[in-house]
C-alpha positions, 0 to 999 in steps of 0.5 A, a space after each residue: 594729748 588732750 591738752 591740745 585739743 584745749 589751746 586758746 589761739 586759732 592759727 592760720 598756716 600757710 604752706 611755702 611751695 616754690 613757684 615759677 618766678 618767670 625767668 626760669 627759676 623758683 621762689 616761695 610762694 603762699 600754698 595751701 592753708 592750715 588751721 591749727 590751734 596752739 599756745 602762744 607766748 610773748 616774747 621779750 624785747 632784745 637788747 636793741 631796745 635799750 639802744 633806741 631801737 624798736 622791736 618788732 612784736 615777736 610770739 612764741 607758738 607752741 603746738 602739736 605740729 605745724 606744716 609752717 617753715 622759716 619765712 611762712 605767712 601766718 594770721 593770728 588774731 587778724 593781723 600777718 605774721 612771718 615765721 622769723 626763726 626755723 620751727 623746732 620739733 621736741 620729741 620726747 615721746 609719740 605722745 608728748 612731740 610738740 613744735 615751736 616757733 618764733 613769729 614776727 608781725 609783719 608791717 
């Protein structure tokens, strides 16, 4: 679809492959890169704001597909995201699937 060969926000993704933790089980670990391009969206504060809280920055990122998964490092615009929420595939048809996920700054 050519409308996403014209969003704005260069991404980079990396894959989560489990790795030797050295005491004989797995953990996620930074795999390889991707660079992708999407839309992306701020994302209003929740109601811990009103109580005194601060809010991380939070993003909403909408693209053709993504190789990312919940926890995933993500850089944007030099600074470190995580993916906060599980990435969501809609499909409505071969042409028009897209994924979108909730990213979170790190730090």
């Amino acid at each position: 679809m050519a409308i996403w060969d014209k969003a704005p926000v260069d991404l980079v993704v990396y894959e989560k492959p489990l790795v030797d933790d050295g005491y004989g089980g797995q953990v996620p670990g930074v795999g390889k890169a991707h660079r992708i391009r999407a839309f992306v969206q701020p994302i209003d504060a929740d109601d811990n704001s009103s109580q005194g809280w601060s809010e991380p920055a939070r993003y909403k990122v909408i693209t053709r597909d993504a190789p990312a998964e919940r926890w995933s490092h993500v850089e944007m615009d030099g600074a470190s995201w995580t993916v906060s929420e599980i990435p969501r595939l809609h499909r409505g048809s071969a042409r028009t699937q897209f994924v979108t996920a909730v990213i979170e700054r790190r730090g």
